[in-house]
C-alpha positions in Angstrom: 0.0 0.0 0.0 3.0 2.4 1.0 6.1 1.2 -1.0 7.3 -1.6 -2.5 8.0 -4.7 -0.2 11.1 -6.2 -1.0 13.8 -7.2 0.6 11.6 -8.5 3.4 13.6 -11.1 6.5 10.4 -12.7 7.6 9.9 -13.0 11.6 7.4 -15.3 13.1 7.6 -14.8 16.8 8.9 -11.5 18.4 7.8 -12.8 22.0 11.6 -13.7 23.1 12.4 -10.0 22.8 13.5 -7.7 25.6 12.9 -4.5 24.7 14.8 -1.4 26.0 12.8 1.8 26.1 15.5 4.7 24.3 15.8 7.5 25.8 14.1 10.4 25.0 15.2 12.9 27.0 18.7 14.6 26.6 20.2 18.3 27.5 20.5 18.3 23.6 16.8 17.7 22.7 15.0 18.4 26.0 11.2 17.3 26.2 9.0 20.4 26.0 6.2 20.2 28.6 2.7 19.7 26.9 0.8 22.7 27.6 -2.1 22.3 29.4 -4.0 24.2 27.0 -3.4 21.9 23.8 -5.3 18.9 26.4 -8.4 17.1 24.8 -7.6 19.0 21.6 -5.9 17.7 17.6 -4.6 19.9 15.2 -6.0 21.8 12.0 -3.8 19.7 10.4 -5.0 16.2 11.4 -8.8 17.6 11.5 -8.2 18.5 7.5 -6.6 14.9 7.2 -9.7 13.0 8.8 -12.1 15.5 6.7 -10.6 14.4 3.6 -11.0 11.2 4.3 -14.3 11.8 5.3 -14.9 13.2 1.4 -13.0 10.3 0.4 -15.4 7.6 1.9 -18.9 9.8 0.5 -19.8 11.4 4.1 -22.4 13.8 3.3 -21.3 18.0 3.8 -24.7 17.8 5.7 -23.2 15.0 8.6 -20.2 16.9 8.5 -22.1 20.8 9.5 -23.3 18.9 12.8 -19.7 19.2 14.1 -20.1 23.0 14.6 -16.4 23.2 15.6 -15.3 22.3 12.3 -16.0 25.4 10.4 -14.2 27.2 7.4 -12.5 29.9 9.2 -11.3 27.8 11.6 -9.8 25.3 9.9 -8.2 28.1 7.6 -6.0 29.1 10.9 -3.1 26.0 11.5 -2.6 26.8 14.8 -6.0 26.0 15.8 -6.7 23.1 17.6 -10.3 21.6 17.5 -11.9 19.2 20.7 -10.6 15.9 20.4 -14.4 14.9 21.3 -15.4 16.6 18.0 -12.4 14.5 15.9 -14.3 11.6 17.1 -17.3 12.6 16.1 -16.1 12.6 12.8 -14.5 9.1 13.0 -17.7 7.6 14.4 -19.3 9.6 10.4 -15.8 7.9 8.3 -16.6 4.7 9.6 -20.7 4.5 9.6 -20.3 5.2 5.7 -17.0 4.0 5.2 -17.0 0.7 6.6 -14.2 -1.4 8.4 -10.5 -0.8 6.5 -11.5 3.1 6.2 -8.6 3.9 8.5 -6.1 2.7 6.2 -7.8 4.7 3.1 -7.7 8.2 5.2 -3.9 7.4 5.9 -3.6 6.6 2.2 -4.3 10.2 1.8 -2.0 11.6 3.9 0.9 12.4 1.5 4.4 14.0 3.1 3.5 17.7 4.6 -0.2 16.6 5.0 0.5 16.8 9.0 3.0 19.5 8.8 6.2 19.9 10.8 5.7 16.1 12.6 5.8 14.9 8.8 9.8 15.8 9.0 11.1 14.3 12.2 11.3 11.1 10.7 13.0 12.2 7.6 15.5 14.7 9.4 16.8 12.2 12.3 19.6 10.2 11.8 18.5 7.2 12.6 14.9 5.5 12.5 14.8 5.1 16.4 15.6 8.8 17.0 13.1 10.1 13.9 10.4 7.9 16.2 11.8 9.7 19.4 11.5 13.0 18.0 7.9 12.2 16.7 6.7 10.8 20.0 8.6 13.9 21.9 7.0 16.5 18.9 3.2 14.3 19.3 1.2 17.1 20.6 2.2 19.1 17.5 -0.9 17.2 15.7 -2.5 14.7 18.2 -3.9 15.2 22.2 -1.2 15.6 24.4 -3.0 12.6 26.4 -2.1 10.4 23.7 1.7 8.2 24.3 3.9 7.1 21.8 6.8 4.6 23.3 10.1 3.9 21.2 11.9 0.9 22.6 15.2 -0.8 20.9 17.2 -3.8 21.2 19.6 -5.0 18.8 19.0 -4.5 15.3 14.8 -4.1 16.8 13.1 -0.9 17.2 9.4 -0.9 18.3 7.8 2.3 18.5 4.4 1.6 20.6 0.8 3.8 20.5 -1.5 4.2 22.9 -4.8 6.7 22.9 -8.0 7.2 25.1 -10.6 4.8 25.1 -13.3 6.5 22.9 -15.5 3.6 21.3 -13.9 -0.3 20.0 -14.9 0.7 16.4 -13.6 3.9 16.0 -10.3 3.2 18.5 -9.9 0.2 16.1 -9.8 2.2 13.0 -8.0 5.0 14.5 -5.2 2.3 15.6 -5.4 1.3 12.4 -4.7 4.7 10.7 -2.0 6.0 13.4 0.2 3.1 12.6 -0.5 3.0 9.0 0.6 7.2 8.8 3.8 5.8 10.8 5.1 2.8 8.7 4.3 5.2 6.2 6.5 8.3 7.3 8.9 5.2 8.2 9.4 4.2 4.4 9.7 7.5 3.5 12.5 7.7 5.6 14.1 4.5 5.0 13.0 3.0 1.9 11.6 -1.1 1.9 14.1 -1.4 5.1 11.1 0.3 7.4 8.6 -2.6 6.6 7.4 -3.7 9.6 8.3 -7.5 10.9 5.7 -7.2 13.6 2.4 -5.3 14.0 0.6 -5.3 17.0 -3.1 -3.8 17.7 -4.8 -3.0 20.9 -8.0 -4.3 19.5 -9.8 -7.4 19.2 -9.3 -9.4 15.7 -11.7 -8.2 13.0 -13.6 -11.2 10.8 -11.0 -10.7 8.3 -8.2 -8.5 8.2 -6.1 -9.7 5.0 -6.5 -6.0 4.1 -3.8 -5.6 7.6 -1.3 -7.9 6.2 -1.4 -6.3 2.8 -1.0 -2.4 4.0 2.0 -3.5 6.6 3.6 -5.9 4.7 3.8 -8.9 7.2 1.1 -11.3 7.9 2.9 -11.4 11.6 0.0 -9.3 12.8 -1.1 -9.8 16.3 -4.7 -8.6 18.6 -5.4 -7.7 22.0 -2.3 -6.5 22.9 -1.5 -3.6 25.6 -0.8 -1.1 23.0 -0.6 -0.6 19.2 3.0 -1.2 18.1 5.1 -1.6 15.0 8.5 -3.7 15.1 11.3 -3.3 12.7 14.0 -5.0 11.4 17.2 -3.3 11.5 15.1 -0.6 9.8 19.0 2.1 8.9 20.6 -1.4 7.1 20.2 1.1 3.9 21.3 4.6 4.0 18.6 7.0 2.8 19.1 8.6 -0.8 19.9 11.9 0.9 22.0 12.0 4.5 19.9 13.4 6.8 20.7 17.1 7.8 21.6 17.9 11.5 21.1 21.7 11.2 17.1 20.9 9.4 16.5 18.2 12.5 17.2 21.2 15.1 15.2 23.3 12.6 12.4 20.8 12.7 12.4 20.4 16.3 12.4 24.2 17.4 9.3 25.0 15.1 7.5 22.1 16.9 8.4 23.0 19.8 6.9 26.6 18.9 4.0 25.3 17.2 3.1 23.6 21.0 3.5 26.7 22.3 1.7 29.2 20.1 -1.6 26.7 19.3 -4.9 27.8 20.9 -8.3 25.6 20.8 -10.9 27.0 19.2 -14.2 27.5 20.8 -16.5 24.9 21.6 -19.6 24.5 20.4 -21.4 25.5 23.6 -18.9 28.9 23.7 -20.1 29.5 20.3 -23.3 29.1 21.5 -23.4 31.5 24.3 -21.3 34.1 22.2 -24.5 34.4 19.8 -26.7 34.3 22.4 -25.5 36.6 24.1 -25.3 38.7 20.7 -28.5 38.0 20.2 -29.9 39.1 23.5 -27.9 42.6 23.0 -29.9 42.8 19.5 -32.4 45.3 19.6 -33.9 44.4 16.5 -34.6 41.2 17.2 -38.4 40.7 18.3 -39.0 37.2 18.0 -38.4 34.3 19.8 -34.3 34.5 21.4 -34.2 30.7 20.7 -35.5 30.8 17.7 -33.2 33.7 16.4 -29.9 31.8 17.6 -31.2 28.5 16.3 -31.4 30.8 12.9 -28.3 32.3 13.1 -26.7 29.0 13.8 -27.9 27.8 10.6 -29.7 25.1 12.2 -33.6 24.7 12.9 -35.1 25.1 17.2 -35.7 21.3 17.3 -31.7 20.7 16.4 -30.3 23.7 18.9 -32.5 22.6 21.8 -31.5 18.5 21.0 -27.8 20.1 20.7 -28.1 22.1 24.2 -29.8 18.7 25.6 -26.4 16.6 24.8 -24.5 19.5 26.4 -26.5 19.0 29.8 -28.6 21.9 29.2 -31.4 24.1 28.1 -32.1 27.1 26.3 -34.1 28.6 29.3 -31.2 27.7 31.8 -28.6 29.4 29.2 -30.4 32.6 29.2 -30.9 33.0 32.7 -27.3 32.4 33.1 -25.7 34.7 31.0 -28.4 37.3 31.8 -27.3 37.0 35.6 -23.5 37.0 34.5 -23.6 39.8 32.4 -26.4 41.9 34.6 -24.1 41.1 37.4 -20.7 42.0 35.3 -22.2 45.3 34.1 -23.9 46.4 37.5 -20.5 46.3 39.1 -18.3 47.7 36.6 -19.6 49.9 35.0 -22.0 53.0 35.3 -24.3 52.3 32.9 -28.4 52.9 34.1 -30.6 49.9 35.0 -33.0 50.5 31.9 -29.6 50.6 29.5 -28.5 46.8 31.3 -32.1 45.7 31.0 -32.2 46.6 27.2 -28.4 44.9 26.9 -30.1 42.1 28.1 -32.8 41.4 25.7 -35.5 43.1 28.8 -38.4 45.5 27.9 -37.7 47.5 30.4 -36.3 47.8 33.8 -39.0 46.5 35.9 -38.5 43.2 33.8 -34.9 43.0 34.9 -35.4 43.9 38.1 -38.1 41.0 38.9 -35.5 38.5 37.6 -32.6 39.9 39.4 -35.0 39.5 42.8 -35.3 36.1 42.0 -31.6 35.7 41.4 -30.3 37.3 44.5 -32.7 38.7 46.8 -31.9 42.0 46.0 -32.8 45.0 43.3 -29.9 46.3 40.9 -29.4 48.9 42.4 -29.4 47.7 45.8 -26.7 45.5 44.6 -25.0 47.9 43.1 -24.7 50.0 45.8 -23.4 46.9 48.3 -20.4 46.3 45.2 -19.3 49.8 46.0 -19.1 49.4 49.6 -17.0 46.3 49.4 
């Protein structure tokens, strides 16, 4: 599926191995801590990746718009990074229409660059074992943070292991089956027919069939229910690469990573979005209908979908409202000096005596009784 297999030493049973996890960490290449930030989120990158595939496999635009984190704009900006929740989402879409195997066809897809500076670890290290350690050190630069990549080494063996969170056994399975398919793939790229794998390992139960596993890796030595997804190779540098890799472009490589981590931001949920327009839409004089109704509009989605969508989030549309309606009365009343009839009307209130009943229910008190107790504090 990737490159040619040739060349191939077959290995039947890896089991007598002792492997030796490699080093990672060195004053040279130190680890950069995973900001907290980047946590439950993927990259623009990988989300464009998975979207394509999603194309690929005849997922209908209209699925797709239900995911309301994935939208143009966003995905314009690569340092966004999008709810790891929502890339899920997306897998569960690949595989209802794509079927089992779909996880190899996205990584098909996923031609050198597709996932940005990670793409050139491999390529720049000197050796396969340090390309996987800079890719597991550099992870977070496409994948959550939460997610472990292991490199281990013994003799002419290098295993580089995967493990994610536990989402679904359907998607998990193909998402296995794509993670390790993009590495054997960045592997070859690297190394040529030497980085075909001797041993693949899956953390997921056997499928019915799964000759289409044997035929992407190369190996029929393909093994199930095991503690994490792993590929095994072969004494995968016996053939020096066409071009020496550069030391300078490695260092290059890892320092834009390493800033990539640092400078990424997630975007905002679905339920931020949500309150952003409501609140918008409760500052909006002009609007006369129904407040649900509007946002459901602006949304581009109909009042049955938004009020089904607020139900998943653990919510309602009436508890929203109240709540930013006490937030913001309660924001404005303290700092600024705006009147009580001005906050009522920011508010989406008729008038003052409106906001006033609701901030009595809220805190015992009248505005400007509150207001007054702020300034004392």
């Amino acid at each position: 599926m990737f490159t040619e297999r040739t060349g191939m030493t077959p290995i039947d049973d890896l089991t007598h191995i002792r492997h030796v996890t490699v080093p990672v960490e060195s004053a040279a290449h130190p680890i950069p801590e995973q900001p907290n930030a980047l946590t439950n989120t993927v990259s623009a990158h990988l989300v464009r990746l998975v979207l394509h595939g999603a194309a690929h496999a005849g997922v209908s635009p209209h699925e797709i718009a239900f995911i309301s984190e994935f939208t143009p704009a966003a995905l314009e900006d690569d340092l966004n990074r999008f709810p790891t929740v929502a890339q899920h989402r997306l897998w569960e879409l690949v595989l209802g229409t794509g079927g089992p195997g779909v996880g190899l066809r996205v990584a098909s897809l996923a031609e050198m660059g597709r996932l940005h500076v990670w793409d050139y670890l491999l390529s720049s290290a000197p050796t396969l074992a340090q390309g996987f350690t800079d890719a597991a050190r550099y992870l977070a630069t496409v994948a959550d943070p939460v997610l472990v990549m292991n490199v281990a080494q013994d003799g002419p063996l290098v295993t580089v292991g995967y493990r994610g969170s536990p989402y679904s056994e359907a998607v998990d399975g193909q998402i296995s089956e794509f993670a390790l398919a993009i590495l054997m793939r960045r592997a070859c790229e690297a190394r040529g027919a030497a980085a075909i794998p001797v041993r693949v390992g899956f953390a997921h139960r056997a499928p019915g069939r799964h000759g289409h596993l044997a035929e992407a890796f190369g190996t029929s030595n393909i093994q199930f229910d095991q503690e994490a997804d792993t590929l095994t190779f072969l004494d995968p540098d016996r053939a020096a690469p066409e071009q020496p890799p550069d030391p300078e472009l490695g260092r290059i490589m890892r320092l834009y990573a390493a800033s990539i981590m640092d400078s990424a931001r997630p975007v905002r949920t679905w339920i931020e979005n949500f309150r952003g327009v409501l609140l918008a839409t409760l500052a909006d004089a002009n609007v006369s209908s129904n407040v649900l109704d509007e946002v459901a509009q602006r949304l581009s989605m109909s009042s049955r979908t938004l009020q089904r969508r607020l139900a998943e989030h653990g919510t309602s549309g009436r508890a929203e409202i109240e709540s930013i309606r006490y937030e913001r009365a309660v924001q404005m009343l303290v700092d600024t000096q705006l009147p009580v009839n001005s906050i009522a009307g920011h508010l989406g209130y008729s008038d003052h005596r409106a906001l006033g009943r609701a901030f009595r229910r809220w805190t015992g008190q009248t505005p400007d009784a509150y207001r007054k107790q702020r300034a004392r504090v």
